[in-house]
N, C-alpha and C positions, 0 to 999 in steps of 0.2 A: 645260451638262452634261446628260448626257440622264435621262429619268425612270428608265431601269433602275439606272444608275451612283447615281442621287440616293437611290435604297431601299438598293442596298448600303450607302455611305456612314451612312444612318439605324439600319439593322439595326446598324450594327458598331457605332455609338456608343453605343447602346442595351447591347449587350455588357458593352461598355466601362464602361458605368457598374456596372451590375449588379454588375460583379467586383469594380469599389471596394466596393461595398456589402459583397458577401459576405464578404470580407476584412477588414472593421471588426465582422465579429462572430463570427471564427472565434477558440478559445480553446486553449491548451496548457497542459499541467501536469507540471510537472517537482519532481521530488522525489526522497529517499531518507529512509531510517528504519534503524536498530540499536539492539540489544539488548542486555543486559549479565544475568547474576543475581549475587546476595548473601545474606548471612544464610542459610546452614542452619540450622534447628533440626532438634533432638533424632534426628542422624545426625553420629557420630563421624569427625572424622577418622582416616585416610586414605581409612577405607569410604564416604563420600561426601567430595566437594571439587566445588571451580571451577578450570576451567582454560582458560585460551587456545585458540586456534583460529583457524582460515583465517580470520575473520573479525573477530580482535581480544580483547585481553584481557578473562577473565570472559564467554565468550560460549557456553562447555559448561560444563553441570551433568552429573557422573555420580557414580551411586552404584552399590553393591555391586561397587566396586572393590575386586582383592585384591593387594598388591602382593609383588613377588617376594622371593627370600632377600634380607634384611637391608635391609629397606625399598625393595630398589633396582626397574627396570622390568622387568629379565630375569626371565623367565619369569612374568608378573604376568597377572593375567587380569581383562579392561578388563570392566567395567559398564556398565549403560544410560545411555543420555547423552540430553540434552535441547540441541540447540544452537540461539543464537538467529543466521539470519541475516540478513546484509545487504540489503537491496534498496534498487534503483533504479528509475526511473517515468519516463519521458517519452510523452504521451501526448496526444491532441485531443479535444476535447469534439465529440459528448457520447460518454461511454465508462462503462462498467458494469465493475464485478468488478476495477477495479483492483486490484492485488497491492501493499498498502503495509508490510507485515511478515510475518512466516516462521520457525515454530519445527519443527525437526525432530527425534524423538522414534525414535530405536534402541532398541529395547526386549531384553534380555539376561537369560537366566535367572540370577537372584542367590541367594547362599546367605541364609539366614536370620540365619543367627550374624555377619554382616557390615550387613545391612542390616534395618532395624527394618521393622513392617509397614505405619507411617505416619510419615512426617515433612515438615519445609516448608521452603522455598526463598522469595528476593522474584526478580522480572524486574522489569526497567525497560526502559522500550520509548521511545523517542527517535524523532520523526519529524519533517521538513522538509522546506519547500517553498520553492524557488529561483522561479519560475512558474505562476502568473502575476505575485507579489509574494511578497515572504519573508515565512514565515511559519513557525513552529514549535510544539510543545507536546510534553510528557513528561508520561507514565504509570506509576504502580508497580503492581504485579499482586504478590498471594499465593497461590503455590500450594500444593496440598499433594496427595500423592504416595503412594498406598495399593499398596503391593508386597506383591501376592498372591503365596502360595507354591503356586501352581498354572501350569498355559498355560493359564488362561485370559484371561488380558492385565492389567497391571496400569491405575489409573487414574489420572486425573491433575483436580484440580477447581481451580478459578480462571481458569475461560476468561469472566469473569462481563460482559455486556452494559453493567451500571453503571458497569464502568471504562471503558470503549470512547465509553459515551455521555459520560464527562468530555472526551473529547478534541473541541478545538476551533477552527477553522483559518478567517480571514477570508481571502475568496481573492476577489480583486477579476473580478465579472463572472459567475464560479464559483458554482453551489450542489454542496456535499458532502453525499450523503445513504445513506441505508443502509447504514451501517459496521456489519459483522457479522464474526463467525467462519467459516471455511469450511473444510472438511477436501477436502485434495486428489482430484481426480475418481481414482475409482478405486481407491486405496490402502486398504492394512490399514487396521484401524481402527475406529472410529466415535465420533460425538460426538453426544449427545444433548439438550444447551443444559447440561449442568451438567457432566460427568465426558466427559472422552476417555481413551477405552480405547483400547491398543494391543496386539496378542496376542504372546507372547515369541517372538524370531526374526524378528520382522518389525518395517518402518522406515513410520511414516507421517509427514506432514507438517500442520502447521495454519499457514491461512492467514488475517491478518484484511486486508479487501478495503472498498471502497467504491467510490459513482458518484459519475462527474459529471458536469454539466449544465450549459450555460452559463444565467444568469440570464433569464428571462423579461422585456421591454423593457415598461414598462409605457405604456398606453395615455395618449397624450399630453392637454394639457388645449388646447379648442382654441381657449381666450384667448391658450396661449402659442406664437409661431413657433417650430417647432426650428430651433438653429442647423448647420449642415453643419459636419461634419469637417472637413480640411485635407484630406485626400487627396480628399473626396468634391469638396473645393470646386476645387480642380486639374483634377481629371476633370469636372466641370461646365465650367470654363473655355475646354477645349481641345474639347469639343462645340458653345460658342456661336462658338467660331472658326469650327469647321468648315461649322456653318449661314451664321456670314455671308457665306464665302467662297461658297457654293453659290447666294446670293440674288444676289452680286455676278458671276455665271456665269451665271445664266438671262436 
């Protein structure tokens, strides 16, 4: 075989291995998470309630709900709603700002005589992970809901960091880090680490997000040999073929 065929041959296997490698450290993460609330306080029915939604029973909170003649929907005039939704994740490391939860917040001018100026709701927030390994954990949050009688937007508090930092997910390979609150780029709103405000007439969304990273390989000890994968050892195999084949050619 000639010298230029024999660099080919070397170059590709070189490749070749390389890919094994790269492939034994690339990572995926698949998951979904939903939402539920419960418990009103000191907000009467029918003027606040829980009700179903696209995405499952108990998944809107609305209050200064009015509802029409004789209790019924006809002619009834719907309230600000808080809905918790669904998401799903599939994703490769490393990735930032993952989207693991989603509340969206219609905000609607309420009468007073229907809806008090403060009262509180619980959410439960449910998250899982199918990949890289199952894994799960549940959250309860207390909010509590200050309905201004002005546009200047009502506010909402228990977006609090201490719950977020309870959650906790062993994700083989994976580090999870900086799970925070995020208000969607752009939208009404604002959140200031304690109260999101939302201005009446307008629809914002909060989102809580986190990164991830595949785990850091730590620095080998060098009394001990690493042992090879299986795939890396296959691909090691079909390289010393190809060399002896070339030694038994020259």
């Amino acid at each position: 075989m000639s010298v230029f065929n024999n660099k080919i041959f070397s170059s590709a296997l070189a490749l070749t291995l390389l890919a094994g490698a790269g492939s034994a450290s690339a990572g995926v993460i698949t998951g979904n998470s939903d939402g539920s609330f419960s418990n009103i306080s000191n907000c009467a029915s029918p003027y606040c309630r829980i009700k179903g939604g696209t995405d499952g029973g108990n998944t809107v909170l609305e209050w200064g709900y009015t509802p029409g003649w004789f209790g019924t929907e006809w002619f009834s005039k719907p309230g600000s709603t808080l809905t918790a939704r669904d998401r799903n994740w599939n994703v490769s490391t490393d990735a930032d700002d993952v989207i693991l939860a989603e509340l969206v917040w219609t905000n609607r001018a309420t009468s007073s005589s229907v809806t008090p100026s403060s009262f509180g709701a619980s959410y439960t927030l449910n998250i899982n992970f199918s990949k890289p390994n199952t894994a799960a954990d549940t959250e309860p949050f207390s909010f509590t809901i200050l309905n201004t009688q002005n546009n200047a937007g009502d506010k909402l508090m228990g977006l609090s960091l201490n719950d977020l930092g309870n959650l906790s997910f062993a994700l083989n390979g994976i580090v999870m880090s900086d799970i925070k609150y995020q208000l969607e780029a752009g939208a009404y709103g604002s959140f200031d680490g304690k109260y999101w405000t939302t201005p009446e007439g307008k629809t914002s969304r909060m989102y809580i997000t986190a990164d991830f990273k595949r785990e850091e390989l730590k620095q080998p000890d060098p009394e001990i040999r690493p042992v090879p994968e299986p795939a890396s050892l296959a691909l090691l195999a079909i390289g010393l073929s190809g060399l002896g084949f070339l030694r038994r050619r020259t």
